[in-house]
VODO-847915 format. One line per 3 residues: number of its first residue (from 0); for each residue y, z, x of C-alpha. Coordinates in pm, whole numbers. Each point is the difference from the previous one (the first is absolute). Last residue first. Layout:
# residues N
NUM = Y,Z,X  ...;
# end
This chain:
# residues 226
225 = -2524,-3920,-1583  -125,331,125  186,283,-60;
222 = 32,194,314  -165,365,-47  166,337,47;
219 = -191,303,20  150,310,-78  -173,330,176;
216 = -57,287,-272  230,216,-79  -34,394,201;
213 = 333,29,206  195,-213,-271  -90,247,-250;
210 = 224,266,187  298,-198,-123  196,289,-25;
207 = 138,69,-331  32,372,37  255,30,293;
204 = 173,-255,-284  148,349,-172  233,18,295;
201 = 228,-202,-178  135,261,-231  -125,196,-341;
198 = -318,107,158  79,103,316  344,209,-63;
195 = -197,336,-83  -180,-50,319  326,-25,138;
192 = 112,299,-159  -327,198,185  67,-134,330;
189 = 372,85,-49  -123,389,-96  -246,-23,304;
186 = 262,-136,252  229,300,-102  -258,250,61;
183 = -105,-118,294  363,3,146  6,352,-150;
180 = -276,106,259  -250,109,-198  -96,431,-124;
177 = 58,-107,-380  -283,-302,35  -242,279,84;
174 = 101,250,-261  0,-304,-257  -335,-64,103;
171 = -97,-226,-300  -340,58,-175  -93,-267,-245;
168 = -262,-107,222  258,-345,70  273,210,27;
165 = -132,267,293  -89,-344,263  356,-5,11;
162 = 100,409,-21  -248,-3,314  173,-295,148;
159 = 312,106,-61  6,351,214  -309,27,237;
156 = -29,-361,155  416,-62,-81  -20,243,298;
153 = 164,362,55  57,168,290  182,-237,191;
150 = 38,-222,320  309,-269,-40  -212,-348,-36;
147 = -91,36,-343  429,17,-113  -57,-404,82;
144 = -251,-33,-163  189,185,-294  295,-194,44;
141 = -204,-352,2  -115,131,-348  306,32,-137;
138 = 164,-296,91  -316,-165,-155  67,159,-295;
135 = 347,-7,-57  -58,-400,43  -229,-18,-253;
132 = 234,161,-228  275,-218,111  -218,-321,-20;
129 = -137,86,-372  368,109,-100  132,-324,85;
126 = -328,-231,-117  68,193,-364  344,-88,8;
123 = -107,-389,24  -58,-219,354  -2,-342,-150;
120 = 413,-102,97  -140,146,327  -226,-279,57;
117 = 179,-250,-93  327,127,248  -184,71,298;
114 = 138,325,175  -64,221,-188  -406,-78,-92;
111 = 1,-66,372  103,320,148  -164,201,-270;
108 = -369,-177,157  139,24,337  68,399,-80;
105 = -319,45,-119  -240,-195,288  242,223,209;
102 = -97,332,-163  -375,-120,-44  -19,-58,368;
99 = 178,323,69  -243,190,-211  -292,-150,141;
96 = 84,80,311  118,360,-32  -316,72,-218;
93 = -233,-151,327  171,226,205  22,309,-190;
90 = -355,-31,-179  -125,-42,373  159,308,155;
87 = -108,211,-291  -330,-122,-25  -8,99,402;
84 = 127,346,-65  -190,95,-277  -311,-111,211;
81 = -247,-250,-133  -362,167,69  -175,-117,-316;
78 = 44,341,-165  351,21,67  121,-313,-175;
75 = -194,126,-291  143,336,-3  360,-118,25;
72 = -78,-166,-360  20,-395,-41  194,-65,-288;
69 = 354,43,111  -35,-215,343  -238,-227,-72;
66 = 153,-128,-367  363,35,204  -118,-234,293;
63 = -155,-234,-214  374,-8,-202  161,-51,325;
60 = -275,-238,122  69,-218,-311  358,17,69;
57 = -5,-159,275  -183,-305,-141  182,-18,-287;
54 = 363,39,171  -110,-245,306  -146,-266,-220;
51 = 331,-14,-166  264,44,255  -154,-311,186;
48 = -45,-245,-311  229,132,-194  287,-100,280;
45 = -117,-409,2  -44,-10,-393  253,21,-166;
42 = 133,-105,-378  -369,-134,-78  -94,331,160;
39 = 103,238,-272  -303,107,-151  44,195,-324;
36 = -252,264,137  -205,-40,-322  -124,184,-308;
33 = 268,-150,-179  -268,-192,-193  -154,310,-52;
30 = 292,137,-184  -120,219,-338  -410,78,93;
27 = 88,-31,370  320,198,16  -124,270,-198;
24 = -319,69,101  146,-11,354  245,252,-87;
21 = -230,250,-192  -159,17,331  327,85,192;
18 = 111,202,-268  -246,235,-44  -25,9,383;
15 = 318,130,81  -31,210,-295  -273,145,209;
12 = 152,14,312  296,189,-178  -144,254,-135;
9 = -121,238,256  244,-92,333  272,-48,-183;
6 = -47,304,-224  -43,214,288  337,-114,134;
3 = 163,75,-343  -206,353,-7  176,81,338;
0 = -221,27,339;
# end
């Protein structure tokens, strides 16, 4: 492994994450009323309403998927009787899925803010480079699912999830992450710019969901009576 690959692997996670949080403090102390997703479905609504439940909701199990997959240690897995094989199998499939979903909930979603002529007069530079960066990695990560299904050697399971799980103890794996697949690699470094991208696009409104709305109180409603 070079020193410049090292240094990917070793510093850039955490200035990743410098700028990530410094980001959000940013944008909500300076632009919180642009804390939004700039909803566009006054100009359209029939389209949104397919491609965008199927986006979120795909990628939710992506990202669940990811959280399960780089967090959870081999030896876990092992020690409650869940073959390598199996996991394996299953992360594949259920991956694949989930990645194609949120790959055609995305290109519906590009296909309408093109297409419709309000709605793309409102899509800025910053929406461009968000989509095409999002895009990357979703391509990405369907190429490495599907490179999972070709027999090897080495596993995401011993490569990038050790170096993962390595940031947050302020001990990444470089020598781990240097012995990936290069398609792993390359989804990593455009997993790591989009994080950079989070807090200064539209994504930042993954933060403002109404979770309060699960827990509020019932409202009653009472006729007036005259």
């Amino acid at each position: 492994m070079t020193w410049g690959e090292s240094m990917i692997w070793m510093v850039a996670p955490y200035v990743t994450l410098v700028i990530f949080v410094g980001g959000l403090i940013w944008r909500y102390r300076y632009d919180r009323f642009g804390w939004t997703t700039r909803s566009s479905q006054l100009y359209e609504s029939a389209l949104l309403r397919l491609a965008s439940p199927l986006f979120h909701y795909a990628l939710l199990v992506v990202i669940v998927g990811h959280v399960a997959g780089l967090l959870i240690p081999m030896s876990w897995t092992d020690a409650i009787g869940v073959a390598n094989d199996a996991y394996h199998t299953n992360a594949l499939i259920w991956g694949g899925l989930s990645g194609l979903a949120t790959l055609a909930g995305m290109v519906l979603l590009i296909h309408r803010r093109r297409t419709n002529g309000p709605v793309f007069m409102a899509t800025t530079a910053n929406d461009k480079t968000m989509y095409a960066v999002l895009a990357g990695s979703i391509v990405t990560g369907l190429a490495t699912t599907v490179a999972g299904f070709v027999p090897s050697e080495v596993s995401y399971r011993t490569t990038v999830a050790p170096w993962f799980r390595g940031v947050f103890i302020l001990q990444p794996d470089a020598m781990s992450m240097g012995q990936a697949d290069i398609l792993y690699k390359v989804h990593t470094v455009i997993g790591m710019a989009l994080v950079v991208l989070f807090p200064f696009s539209r994504l930042v409104h993954a933060f403002s969901a109404p979770l309060g709305y699960l827990f509020r109180p019932y409202i009653v409603y009472r006729s007036r009576v005259r």
